[in-house]
VEXFIFI-466958 format. One record per residue (C-alpha): residue in one letter; x, y, z. Coordinates in nm, 2 decimals, m for minus. Example, Ala and Ser with C-alpha at 12.3 -4.5 7.8 and 13.67 -1.06 7.14 Angstrom:
2
@code->A; c1->1.23; c2->m0.45; c3->0.78 .
@code->S; c1->1.37; c2->m0.11; c3->0.71 .
This chain:
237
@code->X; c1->0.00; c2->0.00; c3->0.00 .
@code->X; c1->0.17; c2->0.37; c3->m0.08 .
@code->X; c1->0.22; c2->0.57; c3->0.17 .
@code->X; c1->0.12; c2->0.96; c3->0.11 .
@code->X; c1->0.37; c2->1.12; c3->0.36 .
@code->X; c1->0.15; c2->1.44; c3->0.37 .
@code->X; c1->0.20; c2->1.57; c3->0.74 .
@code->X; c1->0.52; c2->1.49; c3->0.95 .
@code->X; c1->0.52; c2->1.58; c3->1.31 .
@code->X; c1->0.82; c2->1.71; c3->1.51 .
@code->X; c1->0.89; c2->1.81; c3->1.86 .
@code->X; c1->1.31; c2->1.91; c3->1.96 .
@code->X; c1->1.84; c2->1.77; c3->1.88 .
@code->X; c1->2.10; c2->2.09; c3->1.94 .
@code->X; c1->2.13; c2->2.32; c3->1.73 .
@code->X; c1->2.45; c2->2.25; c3->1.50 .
@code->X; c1->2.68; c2->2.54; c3->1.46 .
@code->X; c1->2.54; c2->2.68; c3->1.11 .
@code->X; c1->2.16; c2->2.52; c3->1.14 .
@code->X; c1->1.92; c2->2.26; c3->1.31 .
@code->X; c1->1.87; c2->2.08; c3->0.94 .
@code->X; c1->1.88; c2->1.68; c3->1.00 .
@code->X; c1->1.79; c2->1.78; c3->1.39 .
@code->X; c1->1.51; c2->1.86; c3->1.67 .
@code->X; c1->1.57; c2->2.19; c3->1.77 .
@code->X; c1->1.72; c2->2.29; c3->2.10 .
@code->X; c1->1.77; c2->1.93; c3->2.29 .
@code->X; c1->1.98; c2->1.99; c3->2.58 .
@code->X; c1->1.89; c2->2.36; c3->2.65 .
@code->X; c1->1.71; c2->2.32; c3->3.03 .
@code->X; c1->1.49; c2->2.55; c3->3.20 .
@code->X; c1->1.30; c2->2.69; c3->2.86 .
@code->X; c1->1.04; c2->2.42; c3->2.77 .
@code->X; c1->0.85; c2->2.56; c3->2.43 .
@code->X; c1->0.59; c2->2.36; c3->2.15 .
@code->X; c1->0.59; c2->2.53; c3->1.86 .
@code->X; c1->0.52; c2->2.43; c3->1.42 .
@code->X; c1->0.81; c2->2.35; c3->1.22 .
@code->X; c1->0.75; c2->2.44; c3->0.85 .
@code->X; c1->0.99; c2->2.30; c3->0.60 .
@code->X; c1->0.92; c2->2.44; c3->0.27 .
@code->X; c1->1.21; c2->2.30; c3->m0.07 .
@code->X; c1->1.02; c2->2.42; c3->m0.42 .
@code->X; c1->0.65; c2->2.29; c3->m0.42 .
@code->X; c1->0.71; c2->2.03; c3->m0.15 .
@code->X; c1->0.62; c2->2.16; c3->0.19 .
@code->X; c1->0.64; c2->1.97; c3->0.58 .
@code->X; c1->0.50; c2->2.06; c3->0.83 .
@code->X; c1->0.63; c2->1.93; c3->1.20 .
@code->X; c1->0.51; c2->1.97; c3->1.54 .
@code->X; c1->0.80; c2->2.07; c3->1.82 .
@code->X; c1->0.90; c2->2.10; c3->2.15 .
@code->X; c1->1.14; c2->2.08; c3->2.45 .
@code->X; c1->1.05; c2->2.03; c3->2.80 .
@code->X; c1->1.21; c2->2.17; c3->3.12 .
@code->X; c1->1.47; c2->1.90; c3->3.18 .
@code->X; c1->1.58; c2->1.96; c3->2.78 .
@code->X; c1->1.42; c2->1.61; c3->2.62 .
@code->X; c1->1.28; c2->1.64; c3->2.29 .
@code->X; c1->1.05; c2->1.43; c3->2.13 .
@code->X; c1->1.00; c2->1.41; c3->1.74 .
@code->X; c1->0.68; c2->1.24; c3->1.65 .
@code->X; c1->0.61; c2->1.16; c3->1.16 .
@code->X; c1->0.22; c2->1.11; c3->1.08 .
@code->X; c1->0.18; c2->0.93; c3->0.78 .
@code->X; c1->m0.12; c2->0.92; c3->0.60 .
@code->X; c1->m0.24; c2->0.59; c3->0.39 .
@code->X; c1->m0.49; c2->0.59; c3->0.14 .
@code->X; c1->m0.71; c2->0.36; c3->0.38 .
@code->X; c1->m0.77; c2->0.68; c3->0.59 .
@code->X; c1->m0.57; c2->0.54; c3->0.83 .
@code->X; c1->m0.21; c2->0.63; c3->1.01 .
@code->X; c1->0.17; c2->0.55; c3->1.15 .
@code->X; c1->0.32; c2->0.72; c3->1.41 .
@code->X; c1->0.70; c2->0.71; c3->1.41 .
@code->X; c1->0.79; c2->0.87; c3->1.76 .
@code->X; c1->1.16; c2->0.97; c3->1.84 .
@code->X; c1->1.25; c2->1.04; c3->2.18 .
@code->X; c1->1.59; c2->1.25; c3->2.25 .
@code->X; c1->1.73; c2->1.24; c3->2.65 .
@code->X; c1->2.05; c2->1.39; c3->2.65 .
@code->X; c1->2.11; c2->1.39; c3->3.04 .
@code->X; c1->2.02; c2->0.94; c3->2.98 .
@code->X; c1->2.24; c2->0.99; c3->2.65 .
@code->X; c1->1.96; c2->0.77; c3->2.50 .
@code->X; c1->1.73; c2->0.81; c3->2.18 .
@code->X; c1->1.41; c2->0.60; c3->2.22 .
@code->X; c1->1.18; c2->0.58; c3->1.88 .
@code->X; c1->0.87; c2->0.33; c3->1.83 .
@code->X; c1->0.60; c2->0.33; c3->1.58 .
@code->X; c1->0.25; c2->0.32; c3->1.59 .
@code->X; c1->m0.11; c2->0.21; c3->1.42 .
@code->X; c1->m0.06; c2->0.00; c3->1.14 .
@code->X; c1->0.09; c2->m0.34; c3->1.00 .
@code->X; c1->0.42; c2->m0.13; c3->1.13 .
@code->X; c1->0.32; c2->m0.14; c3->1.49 .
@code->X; c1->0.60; c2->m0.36; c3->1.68 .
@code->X; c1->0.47; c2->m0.26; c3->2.03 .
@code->X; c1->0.86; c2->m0.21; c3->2.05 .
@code->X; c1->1.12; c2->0.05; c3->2.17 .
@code->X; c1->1.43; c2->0.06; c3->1.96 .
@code->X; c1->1.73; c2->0.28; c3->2.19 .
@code->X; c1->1.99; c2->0.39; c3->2.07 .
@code->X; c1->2.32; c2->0.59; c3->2.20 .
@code->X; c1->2.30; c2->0.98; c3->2.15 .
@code->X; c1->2.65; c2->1.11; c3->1.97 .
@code->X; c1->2.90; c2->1.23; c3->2.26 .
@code->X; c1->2.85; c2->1.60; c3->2.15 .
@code->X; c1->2.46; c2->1.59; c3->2.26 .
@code->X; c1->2.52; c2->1.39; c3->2.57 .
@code->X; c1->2.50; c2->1.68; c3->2.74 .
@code->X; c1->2.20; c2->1.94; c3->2.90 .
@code->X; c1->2.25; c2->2.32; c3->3.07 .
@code->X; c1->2.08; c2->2.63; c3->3.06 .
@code->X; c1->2.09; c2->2.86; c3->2.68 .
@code->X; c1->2.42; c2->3.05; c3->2.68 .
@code->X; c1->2.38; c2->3.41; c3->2.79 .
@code->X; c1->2.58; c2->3.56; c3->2.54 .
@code->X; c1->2.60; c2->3.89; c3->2.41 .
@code->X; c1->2.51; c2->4.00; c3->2.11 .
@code->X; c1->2.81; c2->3.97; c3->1.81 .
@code->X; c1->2.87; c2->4.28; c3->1.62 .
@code->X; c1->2.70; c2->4.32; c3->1.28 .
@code->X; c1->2.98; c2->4.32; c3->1.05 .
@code->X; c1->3.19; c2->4.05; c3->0.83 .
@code->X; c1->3.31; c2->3.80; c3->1.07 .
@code->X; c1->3.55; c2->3.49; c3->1.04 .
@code->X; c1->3.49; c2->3.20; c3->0.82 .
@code->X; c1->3.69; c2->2.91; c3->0.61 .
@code->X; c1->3.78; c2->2.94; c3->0.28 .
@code->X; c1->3.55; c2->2.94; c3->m0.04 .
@code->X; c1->3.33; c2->3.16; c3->0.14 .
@code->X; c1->3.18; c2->3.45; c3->0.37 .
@code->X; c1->3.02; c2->3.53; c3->0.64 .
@code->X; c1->2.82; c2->3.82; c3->0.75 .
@code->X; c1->2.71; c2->3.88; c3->1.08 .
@code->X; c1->2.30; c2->4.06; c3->1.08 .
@code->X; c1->2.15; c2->4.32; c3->1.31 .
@code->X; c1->1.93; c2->4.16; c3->1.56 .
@code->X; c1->1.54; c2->4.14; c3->1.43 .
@code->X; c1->1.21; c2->3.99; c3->1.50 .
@code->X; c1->1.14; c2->3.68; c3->1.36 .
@code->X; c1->0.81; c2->3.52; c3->1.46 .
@code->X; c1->0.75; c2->3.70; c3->1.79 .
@code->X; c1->1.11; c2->3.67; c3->1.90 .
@code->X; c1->1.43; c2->3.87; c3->1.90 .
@code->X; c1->1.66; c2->3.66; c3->1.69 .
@code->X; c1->2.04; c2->3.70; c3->1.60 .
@code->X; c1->2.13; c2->3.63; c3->1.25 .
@code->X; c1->2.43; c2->3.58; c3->1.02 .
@code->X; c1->2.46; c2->3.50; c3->0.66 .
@code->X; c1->2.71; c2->3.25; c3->0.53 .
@code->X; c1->2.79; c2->3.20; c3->0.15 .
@code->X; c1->3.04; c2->2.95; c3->0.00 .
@code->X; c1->3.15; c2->2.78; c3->m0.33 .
@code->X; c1->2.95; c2->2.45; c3->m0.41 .
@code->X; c1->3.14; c2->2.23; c3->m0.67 .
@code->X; c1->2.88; c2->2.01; c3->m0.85 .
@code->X; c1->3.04; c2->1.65; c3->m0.91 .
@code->X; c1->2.88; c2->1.56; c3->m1.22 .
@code->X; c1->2.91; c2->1.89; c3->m1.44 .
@code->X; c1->3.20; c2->2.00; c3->m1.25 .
@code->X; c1->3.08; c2->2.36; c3->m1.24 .
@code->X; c1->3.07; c2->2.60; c3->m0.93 .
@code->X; c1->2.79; c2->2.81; c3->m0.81 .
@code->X; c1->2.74; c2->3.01; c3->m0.46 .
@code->X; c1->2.52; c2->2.85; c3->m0.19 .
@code->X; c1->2.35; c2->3.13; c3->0.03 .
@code->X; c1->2.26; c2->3.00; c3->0.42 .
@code->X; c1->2.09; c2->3.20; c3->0.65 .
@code->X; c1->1.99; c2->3.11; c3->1.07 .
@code->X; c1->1.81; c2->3.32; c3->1.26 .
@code->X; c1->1.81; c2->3.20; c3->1.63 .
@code->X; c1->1.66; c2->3.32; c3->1.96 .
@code->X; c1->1.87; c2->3.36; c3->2.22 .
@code->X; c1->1.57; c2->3.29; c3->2.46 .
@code->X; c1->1.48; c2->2.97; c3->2.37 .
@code->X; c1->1.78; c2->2.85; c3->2.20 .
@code->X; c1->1.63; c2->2.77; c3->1.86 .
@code->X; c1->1.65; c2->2.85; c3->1.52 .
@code->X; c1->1.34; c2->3.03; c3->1.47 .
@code->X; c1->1.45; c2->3.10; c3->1.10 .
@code->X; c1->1.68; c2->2.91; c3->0.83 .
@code->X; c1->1.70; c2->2.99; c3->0.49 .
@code->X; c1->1.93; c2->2.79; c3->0.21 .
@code->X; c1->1.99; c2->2.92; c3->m0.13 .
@code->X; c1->2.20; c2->2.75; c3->m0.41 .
@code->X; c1->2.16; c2->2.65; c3->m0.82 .
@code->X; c1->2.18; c2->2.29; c3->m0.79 .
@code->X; c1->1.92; c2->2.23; c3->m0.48 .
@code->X; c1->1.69; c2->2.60; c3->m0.52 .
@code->X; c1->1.56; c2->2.70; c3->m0.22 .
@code->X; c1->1.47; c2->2.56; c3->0.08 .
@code->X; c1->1.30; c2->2.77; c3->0.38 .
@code->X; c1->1.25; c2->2.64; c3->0.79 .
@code->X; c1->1.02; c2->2.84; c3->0.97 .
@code->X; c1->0.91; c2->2.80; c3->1.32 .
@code->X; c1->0.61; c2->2.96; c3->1.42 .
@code->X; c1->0.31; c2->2.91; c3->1.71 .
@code->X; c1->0.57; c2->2.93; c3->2.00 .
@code->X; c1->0.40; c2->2.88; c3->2.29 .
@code->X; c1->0.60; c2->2.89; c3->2.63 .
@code->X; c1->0.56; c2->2.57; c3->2.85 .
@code->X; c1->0.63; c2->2.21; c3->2.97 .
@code->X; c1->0.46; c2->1.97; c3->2.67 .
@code->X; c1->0.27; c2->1.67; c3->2.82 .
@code->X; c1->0.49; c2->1.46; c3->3.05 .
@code->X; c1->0.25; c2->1.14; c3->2.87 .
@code->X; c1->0.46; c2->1.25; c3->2.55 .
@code->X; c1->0.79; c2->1.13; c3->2.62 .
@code->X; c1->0.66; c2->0.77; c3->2.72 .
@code->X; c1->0.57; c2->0.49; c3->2.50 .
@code->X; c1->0.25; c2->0.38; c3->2.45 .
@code->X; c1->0.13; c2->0.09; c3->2.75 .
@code->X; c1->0.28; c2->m0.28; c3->2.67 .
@code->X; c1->0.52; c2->m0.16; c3->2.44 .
@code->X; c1->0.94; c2->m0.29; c3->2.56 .
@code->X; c1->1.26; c2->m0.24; c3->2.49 .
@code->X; c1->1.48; c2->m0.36; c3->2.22 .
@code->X; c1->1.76; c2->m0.61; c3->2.34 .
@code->X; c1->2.05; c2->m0.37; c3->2.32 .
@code->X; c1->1.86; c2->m0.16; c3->2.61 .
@code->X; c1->2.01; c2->0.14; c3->2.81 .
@code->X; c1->2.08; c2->0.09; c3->3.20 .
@code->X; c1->1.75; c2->0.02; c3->3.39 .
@code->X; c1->1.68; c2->0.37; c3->3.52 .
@code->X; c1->1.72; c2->0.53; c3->3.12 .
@code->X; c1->1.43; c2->0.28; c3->3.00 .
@code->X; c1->1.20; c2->0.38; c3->3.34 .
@code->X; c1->1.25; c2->0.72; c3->3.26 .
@code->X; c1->1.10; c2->0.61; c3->2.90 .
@code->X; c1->0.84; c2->0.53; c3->3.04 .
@code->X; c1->0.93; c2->0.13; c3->2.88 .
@code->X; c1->1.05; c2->m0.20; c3->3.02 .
@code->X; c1->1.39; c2->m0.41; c3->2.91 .
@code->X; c1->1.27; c2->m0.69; c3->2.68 .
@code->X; c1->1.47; c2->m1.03; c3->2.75 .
């Protein structure tokens, strides 16, 4: 049966140093819970994800995919940094395992603390590697929030043709909630692509979302026995 993949669901991995692309934004950061939508739009193809952080800096990550039944999976990711765990299962349909695959986290998100209370840098060129620039913005709003941005552009090589162009990326993050409330991605080969998050509301998500659903256990290469009750799960055997 095909899958339409019409609506995918987020909710927060940190930030990486030019952009959250690939993770949930802001896992780690403690103190700031936030939920907020994630729109992802590349051309004519457009995401839309459903995010969030709570107070201890877990993230969860939950994909909706729609069949043509009417009916729908639930792939769930769960991020705990302070556990150094990721717990994912799936849900509704023939993919339902009523199981908790874990995983370890990288060493570089193995860690939580509060967002860094930086000031701001100084709008200006700044320092970057070579084949490119980088440009450091004046402070704006971005959806609600007071964001610092910068503007990077570099030399892309295309493999095939072998011909150059100039790939544009912009971030805009909040240094309230530790996010990346804007990111922006410009280049010939790829066109443009465009993360938005908007619908930030302030506050601890659920507790009930960062535990698997009842009767559902844990893979055989499981974390120590205090990770998986935090889960929410039990060791399978």
């Amino acid at each position: 049966m095909r899958i339409n993949w019409s609506i995918i669901v987020a909710v927060s991995l940190a930030p990486a140093a030019f952009g959250q692309i690939g993770n949930i934004p802001g896992t780690g950061y403690t103190g700031v819970p936030y939920s907020a939508t994630e729109t992802i739009v590349t051309g004519s193809d457009s995401r839309i994800f459903l995010i969030a952080r709570d107070a201890e800096g877990r993230t969860r990550q939950e994909s909706i995919a729609h069949q043509e039944d009417g009916s729908e999976i639930r792939s769930v990711r769960i991020m705990d940094p302070k556990a150094g765990m990721t717990f994912t299962w799936v849900v509704g349909g023939d993919a339902s395992s009523n199981m908790v695959t874990i995983a370890l986290l990288p060493k570089q998100q193995q860690s939580t603390g509060p967002v860094p209370n930086d000031s701001d840098p100084m709008p200006g060129r700044g320092h970057c590697w070579s084949d490119c620039s980088l440009e450091i913005l004046p402070p704006q709003q971005i959806n609600g929030f007071r964001c610092r941005g910068f503007r990077v552009k570099r030399i892309i090589r295309d493999p095939d043709t072998k011909g150059s162009s100039i790939q544009t990326t912009e971030n805009w993050t909040s240094p309230e909630l530790g996010v990346i409330l804007r990111h922006i991605e410009v280049d010939v080969l790829q066109g443009r692509s465009t993360t938005d998050i908007t619908n930030i509301v302030r506050g601890d998500p659920d507790p009930s979302l960062f535990q698997p659903p009842p009767g559902y256990t844990a893979e055989l290469n499981s974390p120590p026995v205090n990770a998986i009750a935090n889960s929410g799960g039990s060791a399978a055997r």
